[in-house]
C-alpha positions as CSV (number, residue, x, y, z in Angstrom):
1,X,-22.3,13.2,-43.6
2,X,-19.1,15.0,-43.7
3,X,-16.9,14.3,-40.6
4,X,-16.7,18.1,-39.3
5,X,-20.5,17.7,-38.4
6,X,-19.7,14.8,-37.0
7,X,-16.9,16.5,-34.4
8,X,-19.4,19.5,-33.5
9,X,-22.0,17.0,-33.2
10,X,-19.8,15.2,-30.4
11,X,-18.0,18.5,-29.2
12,X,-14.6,17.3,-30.4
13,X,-13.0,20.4,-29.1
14,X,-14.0,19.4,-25.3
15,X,-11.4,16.7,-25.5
16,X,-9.2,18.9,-24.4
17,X,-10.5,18.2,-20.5
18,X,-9.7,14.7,-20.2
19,X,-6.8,14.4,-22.4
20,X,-4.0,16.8,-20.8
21,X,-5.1,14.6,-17.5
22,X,-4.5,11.3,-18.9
23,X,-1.3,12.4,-20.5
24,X,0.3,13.6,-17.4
25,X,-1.1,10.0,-15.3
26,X,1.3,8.1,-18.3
27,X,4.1,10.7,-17.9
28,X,4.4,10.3,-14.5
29,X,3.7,6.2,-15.1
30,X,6.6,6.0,-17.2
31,X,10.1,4.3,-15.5
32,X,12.5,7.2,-14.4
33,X,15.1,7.7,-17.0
34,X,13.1,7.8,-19.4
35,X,12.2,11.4,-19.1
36,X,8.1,10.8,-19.0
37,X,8.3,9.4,-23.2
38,X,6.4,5.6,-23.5
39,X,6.9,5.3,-26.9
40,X,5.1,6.4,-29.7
41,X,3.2,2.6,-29.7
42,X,1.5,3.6,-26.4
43,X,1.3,7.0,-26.5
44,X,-0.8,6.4,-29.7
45,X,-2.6,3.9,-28.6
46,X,-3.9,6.0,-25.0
47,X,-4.8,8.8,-27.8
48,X,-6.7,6.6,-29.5
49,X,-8.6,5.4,-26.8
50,X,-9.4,8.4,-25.0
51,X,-11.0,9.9,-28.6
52,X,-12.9,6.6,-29.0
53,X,-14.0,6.7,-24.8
54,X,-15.1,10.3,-25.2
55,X,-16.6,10.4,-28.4
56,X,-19.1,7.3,-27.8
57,X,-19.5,8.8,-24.2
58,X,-20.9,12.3,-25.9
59,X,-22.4,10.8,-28.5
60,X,-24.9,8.2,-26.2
61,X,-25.4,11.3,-24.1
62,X,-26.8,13.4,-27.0
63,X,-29.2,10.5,-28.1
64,X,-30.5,10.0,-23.9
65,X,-30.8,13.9,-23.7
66,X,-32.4,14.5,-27.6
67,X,-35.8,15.2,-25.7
68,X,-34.4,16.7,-22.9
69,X,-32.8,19.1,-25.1
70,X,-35.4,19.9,-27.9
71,X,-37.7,21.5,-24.1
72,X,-34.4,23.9,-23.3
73,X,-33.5,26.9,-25.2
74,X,-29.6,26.4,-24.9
75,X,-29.7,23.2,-26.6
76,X,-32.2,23.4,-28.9
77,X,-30.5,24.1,-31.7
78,X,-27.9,20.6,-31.0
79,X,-27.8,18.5,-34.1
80,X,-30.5,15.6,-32.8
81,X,-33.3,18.3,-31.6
82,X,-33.0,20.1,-34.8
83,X,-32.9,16.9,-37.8
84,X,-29.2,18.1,-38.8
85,X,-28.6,14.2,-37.7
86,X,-30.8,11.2,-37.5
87,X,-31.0,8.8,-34.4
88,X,-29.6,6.0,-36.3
89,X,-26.3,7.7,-37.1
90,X,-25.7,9.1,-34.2
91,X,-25.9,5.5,-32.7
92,X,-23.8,4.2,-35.1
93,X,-21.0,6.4,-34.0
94,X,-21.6,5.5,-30.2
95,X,-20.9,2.0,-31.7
96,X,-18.1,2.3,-33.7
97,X,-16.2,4.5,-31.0
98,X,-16.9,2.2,-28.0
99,X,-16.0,-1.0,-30.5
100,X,-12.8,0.9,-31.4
101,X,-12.0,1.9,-27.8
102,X,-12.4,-2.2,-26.9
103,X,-10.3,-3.0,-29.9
104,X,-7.4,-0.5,-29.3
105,X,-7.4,-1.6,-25.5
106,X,-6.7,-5.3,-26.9
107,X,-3.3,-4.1,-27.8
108,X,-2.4,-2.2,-24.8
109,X,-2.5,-4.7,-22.4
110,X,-4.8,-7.5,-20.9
111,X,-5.9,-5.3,-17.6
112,X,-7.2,-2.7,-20.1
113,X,-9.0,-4.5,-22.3
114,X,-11.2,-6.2,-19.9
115,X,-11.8,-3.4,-17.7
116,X,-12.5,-1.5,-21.2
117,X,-16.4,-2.3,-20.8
118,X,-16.5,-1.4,-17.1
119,X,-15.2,2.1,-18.7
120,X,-17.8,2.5,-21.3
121,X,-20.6,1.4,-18.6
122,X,-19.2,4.5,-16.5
123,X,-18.9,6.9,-19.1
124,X,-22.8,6.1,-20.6
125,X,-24.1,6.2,-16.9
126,X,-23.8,9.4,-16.1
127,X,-26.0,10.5,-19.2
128,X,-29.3,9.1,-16.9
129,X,-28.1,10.6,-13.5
130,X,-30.0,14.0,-13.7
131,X,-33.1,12.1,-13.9
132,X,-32.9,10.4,-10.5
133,X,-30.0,12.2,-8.1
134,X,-29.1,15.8,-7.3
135,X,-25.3,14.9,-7.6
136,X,-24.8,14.1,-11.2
137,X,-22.1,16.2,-11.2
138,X,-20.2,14.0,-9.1
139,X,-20.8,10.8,-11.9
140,X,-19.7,13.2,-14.3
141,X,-16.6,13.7,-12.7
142,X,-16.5,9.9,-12.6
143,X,-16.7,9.7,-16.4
144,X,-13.7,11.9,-16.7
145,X,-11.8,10.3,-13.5
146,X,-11.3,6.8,-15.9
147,X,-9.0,9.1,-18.0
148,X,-5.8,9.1,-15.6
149,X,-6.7,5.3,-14.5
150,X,-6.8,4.1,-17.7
151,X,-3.4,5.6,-18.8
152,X,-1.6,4.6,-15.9
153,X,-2.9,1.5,-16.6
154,X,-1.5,1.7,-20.5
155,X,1.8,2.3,-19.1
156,X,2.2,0.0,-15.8
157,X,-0.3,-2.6,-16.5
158,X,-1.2,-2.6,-12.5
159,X,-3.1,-0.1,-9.9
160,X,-1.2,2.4,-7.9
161,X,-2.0,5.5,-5.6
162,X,-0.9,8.2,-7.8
163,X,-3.7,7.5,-10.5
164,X,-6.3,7.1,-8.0
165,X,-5.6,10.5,-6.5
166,X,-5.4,12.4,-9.6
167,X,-8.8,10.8,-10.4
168,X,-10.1,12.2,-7.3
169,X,-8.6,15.4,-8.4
170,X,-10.3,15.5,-11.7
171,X,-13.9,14.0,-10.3
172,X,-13.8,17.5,-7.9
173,X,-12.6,19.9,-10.7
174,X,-15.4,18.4,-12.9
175,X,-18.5,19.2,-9.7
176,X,-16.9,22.6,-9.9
177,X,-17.0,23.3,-12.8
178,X,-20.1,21.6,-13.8
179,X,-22.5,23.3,-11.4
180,X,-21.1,26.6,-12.6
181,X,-22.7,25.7,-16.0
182,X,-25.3,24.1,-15.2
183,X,-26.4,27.3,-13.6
184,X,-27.1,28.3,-16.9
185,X,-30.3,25.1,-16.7
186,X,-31.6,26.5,-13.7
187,X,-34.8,27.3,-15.2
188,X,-35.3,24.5,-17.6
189,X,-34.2,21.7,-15.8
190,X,-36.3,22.8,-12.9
191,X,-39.0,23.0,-15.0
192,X,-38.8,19.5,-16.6
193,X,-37.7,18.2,-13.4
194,X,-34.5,16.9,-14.0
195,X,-32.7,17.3,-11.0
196,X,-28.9,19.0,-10.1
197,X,-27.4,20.8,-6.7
198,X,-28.0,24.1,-8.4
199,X,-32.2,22.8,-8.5
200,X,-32.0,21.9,-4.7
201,X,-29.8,24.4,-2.9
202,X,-30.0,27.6,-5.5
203,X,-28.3,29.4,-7.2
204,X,-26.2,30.9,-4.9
205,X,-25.8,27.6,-2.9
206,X,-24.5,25.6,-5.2
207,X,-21.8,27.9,-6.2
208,X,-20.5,27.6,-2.3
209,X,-20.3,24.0,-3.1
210,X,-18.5,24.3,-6.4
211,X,-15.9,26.5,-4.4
212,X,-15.8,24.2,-2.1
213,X,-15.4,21.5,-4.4
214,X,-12.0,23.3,-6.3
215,X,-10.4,24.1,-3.1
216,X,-10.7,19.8,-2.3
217,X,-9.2,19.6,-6.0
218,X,-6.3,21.7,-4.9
219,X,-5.6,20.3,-2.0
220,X,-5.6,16.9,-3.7
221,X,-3.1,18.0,-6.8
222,X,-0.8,19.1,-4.0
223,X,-1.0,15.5,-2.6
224,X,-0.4,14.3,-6.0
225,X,2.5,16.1,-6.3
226,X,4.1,14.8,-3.1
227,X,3.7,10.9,-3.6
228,X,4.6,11.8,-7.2
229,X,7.6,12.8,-5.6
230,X,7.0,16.0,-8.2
231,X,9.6,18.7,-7.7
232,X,9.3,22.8,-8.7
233,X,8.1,22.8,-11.7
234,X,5.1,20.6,-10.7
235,X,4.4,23.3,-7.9
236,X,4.8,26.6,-10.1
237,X,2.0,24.9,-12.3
238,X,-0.2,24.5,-9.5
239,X,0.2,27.9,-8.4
240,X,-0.8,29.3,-11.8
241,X,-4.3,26.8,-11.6
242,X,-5.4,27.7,-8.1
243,X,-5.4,31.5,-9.7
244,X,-7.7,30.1,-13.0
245,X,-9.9,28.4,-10.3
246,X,-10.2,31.5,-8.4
247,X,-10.8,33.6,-11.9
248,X,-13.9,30.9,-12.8
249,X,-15.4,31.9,-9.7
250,X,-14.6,35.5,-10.3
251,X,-16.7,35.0,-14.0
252,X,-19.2,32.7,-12.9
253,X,-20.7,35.2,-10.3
254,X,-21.3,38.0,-13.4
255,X,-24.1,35.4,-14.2
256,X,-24.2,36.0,-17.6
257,X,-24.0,33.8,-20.3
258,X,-20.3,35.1,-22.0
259,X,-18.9,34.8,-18.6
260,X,-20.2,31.2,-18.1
261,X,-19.2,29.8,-20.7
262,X,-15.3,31.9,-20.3
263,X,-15.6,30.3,-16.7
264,X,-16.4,26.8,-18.1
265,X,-14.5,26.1,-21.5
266,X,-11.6,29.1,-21.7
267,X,-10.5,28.5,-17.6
268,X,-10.7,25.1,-17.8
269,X,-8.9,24.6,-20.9
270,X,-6.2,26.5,-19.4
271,X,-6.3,24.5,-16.2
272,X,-5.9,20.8,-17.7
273,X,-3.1,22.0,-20.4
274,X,-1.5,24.3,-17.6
275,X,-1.1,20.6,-15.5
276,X,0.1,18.9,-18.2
277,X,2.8,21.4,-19.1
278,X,3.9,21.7,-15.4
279,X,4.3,17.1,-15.3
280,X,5.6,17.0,-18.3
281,X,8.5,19.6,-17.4
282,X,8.5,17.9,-14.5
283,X,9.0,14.1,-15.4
284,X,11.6,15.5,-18.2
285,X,14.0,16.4,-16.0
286,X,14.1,13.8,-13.6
């Protein structure tokens, strides 16, 4: 099996939420004078684990989901519902990515690697929450929240505030932007009965709370910012994703499936790399 099938099969491309995230927690976790740079060493090595966390986090979620998604038209066509990959293979790549993510946290440091199954127990959660609670989207947003922990972790090798309010941060900017799409399940998961704020409160309802929820992840980069002791550059940055968060809420109220999924991947894209141009600019000229 050639590896390209193997990145659509695990939606490669969606790294791009989680990464720019953890990137700016070890920028800002790096000593001043240093201008936000850890080395090549650890900035490889938090690469490394955040492909092998995400890629056995997608992948376990597309074998839990196989039958989930063979009933729903959107996802029908995903490698496991269709026979473009067997079972087996897909759970031999869940394996090798969560064995590489233990082995490349062995190097980092000790607090990583033995909080590096806690991390995979979070990340293959989430995959059973819609079966049992309406607020997956917050365990979701959990999933993504080890990112900036983790790589603050890489860099310091101890807890601190600034990671844990950037994780709050991202758990909020994921219920946002997760009810938007899974607006686009209304039907189906209603129908299977797999359950999601969008299937209690409506349509309409839980778009309230995914505003609500982005105007909370605002107000807690702006917190970030200030114990970060963050200057202009940091600020200017935010500016520019509080008007991509109020765009996604623009799209997602056309309803249709071009704007949901420019609300969902193109907006949020720009949000996560838009943060992690404005620390790094930031942290390089302290």
């Amino acid at each position: 099996m050639s590896f390209r099938k193997y990145f659509d099969f695990v939606r490669f491309e969606h790294t791009v939420f989680a990464l720019p995230f953890a990137l700016a927690s070890m920028a800002v976790a790096v000593p001043p004078g240093r201008h936000g740079w850890p080395g090549w060493r650890t900035f490889l090595l938090i690469l490394a684990a955040m492909v092998c966390a995400r890629t056995s986090a997608m992948g376990f979620n597309r074998i839990v989901d196989r039958k989930l998604d063979a009933r729903n038209p959107r996802t029908a066509e995903r490698h496991l519902p269709r026979g473009q990959m067997s079972v087996i293979s897909a759970w031999w790549l869940v394996i090798v990515a969560a064995a590489g993510l233990v082995m490349v946290t062995w190097f980092i440091n000790p607090i990583c690697f033995y909080l590096s199954p806690v991390a995979l127990v979070v990340v293959f959660f989430y995959s059973f929450t819609k079966r049992f609670t309406d607020f997956s989207h917050f365990f979701l947003g959990l999933s993504l929240a080890v990112a900036p922990v983790g790589a603050w972790l890489a860099v310091r090798g101890r807890f601190d505030w600034p990671p844990v309010v950037l994780a709050l941060a991202v758990v909020f900017w994921l219920v946002g932007f997760d009810i938007i799409y899974a607006t686009q399940d209304y039907e189906s998961d209603k129908a299977q009965g797999l359950r999601s704020l969008p299937v209690r409160l409506g349509i309409e309802g839980s778009l309230k709370v995914a505003r609500v929820a982005h105007a909370v992840m605002a107000a807690v980069l702006l917190g970030f910012g200030l114990i970060s002791n963050l200057r202009m550059p940091y600020y200017v940055g935010l500016s520019i994703i509080a008007l991509c968060l109020i765009a996604q809420h623009f799209a997602a109220r056309k309803r249709d499936p071009v704007s949901l999924n420019v609300a969902f991947f193109r907006m949020n894209a720009a949000i996560s790399m838009v943060f992690l141009a404005a620390v790094v600019v930031d942290v390089a000229m302290r």
